[in-house]
Each structure stands twice: as structure tokens, then as C-alpha cells.
C-alpha positions in Angstrom: 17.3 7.1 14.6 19.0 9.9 13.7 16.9 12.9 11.5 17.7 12.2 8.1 18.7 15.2 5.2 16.2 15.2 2.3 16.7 14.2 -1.0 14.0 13.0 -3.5 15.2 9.4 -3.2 13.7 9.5 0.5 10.3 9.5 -1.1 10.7 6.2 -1.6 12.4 5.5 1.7 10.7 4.3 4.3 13.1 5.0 7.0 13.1 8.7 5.9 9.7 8.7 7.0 9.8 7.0 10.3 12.7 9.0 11.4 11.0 12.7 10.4 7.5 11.9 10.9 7.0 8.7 13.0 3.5 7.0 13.7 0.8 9.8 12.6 3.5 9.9 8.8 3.1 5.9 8.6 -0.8 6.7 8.9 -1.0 9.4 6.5 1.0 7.2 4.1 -1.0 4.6 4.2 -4.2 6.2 3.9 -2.8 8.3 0.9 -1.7 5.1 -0.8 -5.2 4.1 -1.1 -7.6 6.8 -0.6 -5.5 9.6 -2.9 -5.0 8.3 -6.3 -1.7 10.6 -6.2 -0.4 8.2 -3.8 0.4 5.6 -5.7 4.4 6.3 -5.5 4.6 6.4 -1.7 6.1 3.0 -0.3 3.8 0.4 1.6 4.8 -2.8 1.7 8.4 -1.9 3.0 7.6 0.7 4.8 4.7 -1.9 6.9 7.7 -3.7 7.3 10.3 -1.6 8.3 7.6 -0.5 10.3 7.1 -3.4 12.2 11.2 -3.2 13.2 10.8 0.4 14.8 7.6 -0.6 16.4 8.4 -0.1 20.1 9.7 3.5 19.1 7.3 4.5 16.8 4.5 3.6 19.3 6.3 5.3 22.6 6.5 8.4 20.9 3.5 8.7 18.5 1.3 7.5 21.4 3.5 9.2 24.0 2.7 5.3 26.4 5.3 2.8 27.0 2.9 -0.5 26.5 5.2 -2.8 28.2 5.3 -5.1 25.6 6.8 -6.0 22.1 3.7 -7.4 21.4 1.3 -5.0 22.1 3.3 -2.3 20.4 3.0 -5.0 17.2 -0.4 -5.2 17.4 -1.5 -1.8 18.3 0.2 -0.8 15.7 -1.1 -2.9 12.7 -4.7 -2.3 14.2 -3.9 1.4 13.6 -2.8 0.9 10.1 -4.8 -1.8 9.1 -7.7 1.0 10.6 -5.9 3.9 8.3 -6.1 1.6 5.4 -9.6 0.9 5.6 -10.2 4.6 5.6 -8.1 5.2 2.9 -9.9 2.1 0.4 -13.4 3.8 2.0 -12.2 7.2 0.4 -10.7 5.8 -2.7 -14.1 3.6 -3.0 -16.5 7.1 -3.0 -13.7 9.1 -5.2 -14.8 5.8 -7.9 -18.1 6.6 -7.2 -19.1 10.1 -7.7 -16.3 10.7 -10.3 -17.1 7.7 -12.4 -16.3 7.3 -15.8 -14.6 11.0 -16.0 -11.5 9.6 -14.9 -11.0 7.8 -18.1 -11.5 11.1 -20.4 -8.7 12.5 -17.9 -5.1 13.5 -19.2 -2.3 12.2 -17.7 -0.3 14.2 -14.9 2.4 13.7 -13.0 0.6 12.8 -10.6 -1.6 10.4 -12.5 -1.8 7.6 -15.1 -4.4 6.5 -16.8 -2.6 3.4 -18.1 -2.6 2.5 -14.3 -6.2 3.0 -13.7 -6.8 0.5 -16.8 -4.4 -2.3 -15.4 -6.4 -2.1 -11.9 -9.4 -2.2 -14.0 -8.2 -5.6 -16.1 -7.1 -6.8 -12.3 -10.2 -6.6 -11.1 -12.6 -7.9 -13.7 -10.1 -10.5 -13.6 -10.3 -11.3 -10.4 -13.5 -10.1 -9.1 -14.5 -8.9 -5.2 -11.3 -10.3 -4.2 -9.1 -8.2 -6.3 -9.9 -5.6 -3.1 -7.8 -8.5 -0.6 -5.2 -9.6 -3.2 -4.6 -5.6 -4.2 -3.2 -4.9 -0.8 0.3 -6.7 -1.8 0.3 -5.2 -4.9 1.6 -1.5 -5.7 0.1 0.9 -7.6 -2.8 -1.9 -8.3 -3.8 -1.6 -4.5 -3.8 3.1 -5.2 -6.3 2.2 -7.9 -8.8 -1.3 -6.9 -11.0 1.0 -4.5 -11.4 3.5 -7.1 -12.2 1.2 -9.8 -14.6 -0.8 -7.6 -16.6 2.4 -6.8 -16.6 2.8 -10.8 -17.5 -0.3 -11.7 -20.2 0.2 -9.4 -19.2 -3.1 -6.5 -22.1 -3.1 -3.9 -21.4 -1.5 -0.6 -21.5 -4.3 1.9 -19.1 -6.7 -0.3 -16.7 -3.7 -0.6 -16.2 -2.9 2.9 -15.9 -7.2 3.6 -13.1 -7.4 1.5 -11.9 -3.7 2.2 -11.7 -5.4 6.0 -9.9 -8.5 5.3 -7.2 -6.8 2.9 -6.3 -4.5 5.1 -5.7 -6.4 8.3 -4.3 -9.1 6.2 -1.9 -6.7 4.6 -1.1 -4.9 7.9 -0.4 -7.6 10.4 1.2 -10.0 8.2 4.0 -7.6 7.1 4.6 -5.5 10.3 4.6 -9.0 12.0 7.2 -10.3 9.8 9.3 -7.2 9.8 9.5 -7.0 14.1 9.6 -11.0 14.8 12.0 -11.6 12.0 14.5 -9.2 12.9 14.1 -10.2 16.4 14.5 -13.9 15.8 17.7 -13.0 13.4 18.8 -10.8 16.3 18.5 -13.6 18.8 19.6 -16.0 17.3 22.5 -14.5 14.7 23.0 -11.3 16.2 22.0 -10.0 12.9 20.3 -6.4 12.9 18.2 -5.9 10.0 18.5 -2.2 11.0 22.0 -1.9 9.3 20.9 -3.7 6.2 17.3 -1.6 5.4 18.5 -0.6 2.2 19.0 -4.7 0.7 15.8 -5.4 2.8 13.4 -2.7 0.8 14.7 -4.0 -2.4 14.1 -7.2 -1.6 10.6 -6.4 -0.7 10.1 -3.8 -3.6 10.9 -6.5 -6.0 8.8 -9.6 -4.3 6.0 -7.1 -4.8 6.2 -5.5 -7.5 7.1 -9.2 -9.8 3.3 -9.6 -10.2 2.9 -5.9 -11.5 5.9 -6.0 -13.8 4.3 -9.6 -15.1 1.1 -8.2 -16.3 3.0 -4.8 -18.0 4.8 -7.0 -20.2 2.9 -10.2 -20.8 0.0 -8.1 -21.4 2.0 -5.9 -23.5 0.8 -7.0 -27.0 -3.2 -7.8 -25.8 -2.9 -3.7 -25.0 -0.8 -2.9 -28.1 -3.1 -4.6 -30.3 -6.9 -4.3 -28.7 -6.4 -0.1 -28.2 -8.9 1.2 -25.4 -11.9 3.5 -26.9 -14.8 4.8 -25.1 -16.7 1.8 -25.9 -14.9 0.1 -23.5 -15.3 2.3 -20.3 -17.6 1.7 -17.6 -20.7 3.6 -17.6 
């Protein structure tokens, strides 16, 4: 890969990020997408998947070891960030905790939205312990369950169960899927999803992000007409 010039685009580039910073970047975004609330831009699901393409290289030169195998370099690999994205819920889970119901009284920033921090809230009492598993496919919902679930006050031990599950789920399936499908289209078509990354993440950003953009707009009028008020907000 060759070292690509930065723009503000590459933010959301997931290539940009395995070409300048390799395997310890892919960690760090991961964790950040979950365990910093200002995280919640940085790409995840297409970047675990393009991920899963560069495996081999990523793992040779962040580990510095040549496994020997396509498959070890797959799994090692999603162990590692299914391990950084256990951290990262574990951080995001004590953030809820000791900050608590502050966040709600907080102004919006750049960096974050309150309106975002309500929808994972309406997600989760929706969905219960199991909003921390089905969280993980969703953007900006997945930046904000852990925090919420520390809020709401979601015992420990069921946390971390479903913090475990969501995150290997999340990791393995789509780093998987990324190497073995482009291998099998390579095989078999001589198709390199390498030269067509850009169609591939907009694929991916818009499979994931359907269920987000669902709830924004179908929930539009419950939020226009019920307004929030601090009768509503966790204690």
C-alpha cells in the first residue's frame, strides 16, 4: 500500500488508516469508537472489513512475525480487536458510571451530541442487555450503549457477558468476511476487492447505517412531539 496524502475525507477512510498507522491505528480506533464518546465518527464496520483484506500485512508488520498462515493472521487479528473492543465498551461502561446523569445537562460540541446519547438511550430500553451485542453493527449507537448502560446503572456481570459476545461477534464475523470473500472472489473471478474499496465502504456504510437512519426518521415525530425534560433522565 502506498502512504496516502491527508485530507479530511480520510477520516472516514479506512484505508487511510491501515496504510499510515497499521495494526496498533486499527486498535486505537476501535477502542476510541467505544470507550471515547468523541469517537463516534471514526469508521468501524468497514474498516473491520477492509481490515480483514490487509490482514497478512497488517499482522507481519504490526507484530513484526510471519504466522504462516492466512488463517492465523484472520484470527489473531480479530482476537486482538475483538480484545480492543472489549476495552473500549469496559471504558465507555465506567465513563456512564461515574459521570451519570451530567451528560444530559451537557451542551453540544463538536465533538458531541446529546441527541445521540438519547437515541442509544431509546435503543437500549428498547432492547434491553442485548442492546450491548446488537450495538456492535450499529454506528454511533454502538459509541454511546456502554455509556448509557453504565448510566442506567446495568449490573456488572451482565455487562461484561454481552460486552464479550458483541465484540467477538462483531470482530470475527466482519474481518472474516472481508479476507475470505475477497479471497474466494479472487479465486474464483480474479476479482480484487482491493481496487474497488471505495464501492465496498459505501456498501457497508449504508447496510449499517439503514437501521440508524430508520429510527432518526420514523421516530422523528414521537421526539418532535414528546420533548425531553429533566423528568425524563436517568437518576
Amino acid at each position: 500500500m502506498e502512504f496516502l496524502q491527508f485530507t479530511f475525507k480520510d477520516l472516514l477512510n479506512p484505508e487511510f488508516y491501515i496504510a499510515n498507522g497499521g495494526l496498533w491505528l486499527v486498535l486505537f480506533i476501535v477502542f476510541a469508537e467505544t470507550g471515547l464518546f468523541a469517537g463516534f465518527f471514526l469508521p468501524g464496520d468497514s474498516l473491520l472489513f477492509v481490515s480483514g483484506i490487509y490482514s497478512s500485512e497488517l499482522m507481519i508488520k504490526g507484530l513484526g512475525v510471519d504466522l504462516q498462515s492466512d488463517f492465523l493472521h484472520v484470527f489473531v487479528l480479530s482476537s486482538l480487536v475483538a480484545i480492543s473492543g472489549i476495552i473500549g465498551n469496559m471504558v465507555g461502561y465506567w465513563f456512564g458510571k461515574k459521570s451519570g446523569p451530567a451528560l444530559y445537562k451537557r451542551k453540544d460540541s463538536f465533538f458531541f451530541k446529546k441527541k445521540y446519547l438519547y437515541k442509544a438511550h431509546d435503543f437500549y430500553e428498547e432492547n434491553g442487555g442485548g442492546t450491548i451485542v446488537v450495538a456492535r453493527f450499529l454506528p454511533i449507537i454502538r459509541t454511546f450503549a456502554p455509556i448509557v448502560a453504565g448510566i442506567v446503572g446495568m449490573e456488572r456481570k451482565k455487562f461484561m457477558f454481552y460486552n464479550i459476545v458483541g465484540s467477538i461477534a462483531w470482530a470475527f464475523s466482519l474481518i472474516f468476511a472481508g479476507h475470505y470473500l475477497n479471497a474466494f472472489l479472487v479465486k474464483s473471478y480474479d476479482f480484487h476487492l482491493k481496487d474497488h474499496l471505495e464501492i465496498i465502504i459505501l456498501i457497508i456504510v449504508l447496510i449499517t447505517t439503514a437501521p440508524v437512519i430508520y429510527k432518526l426518521f420514523f421516530n422523528k415525530k414521537k421526539t418532535e412531539t414528546a420533548p425531553r425534560n429533566e423528568a425524563d433522565l436517568p437518576e
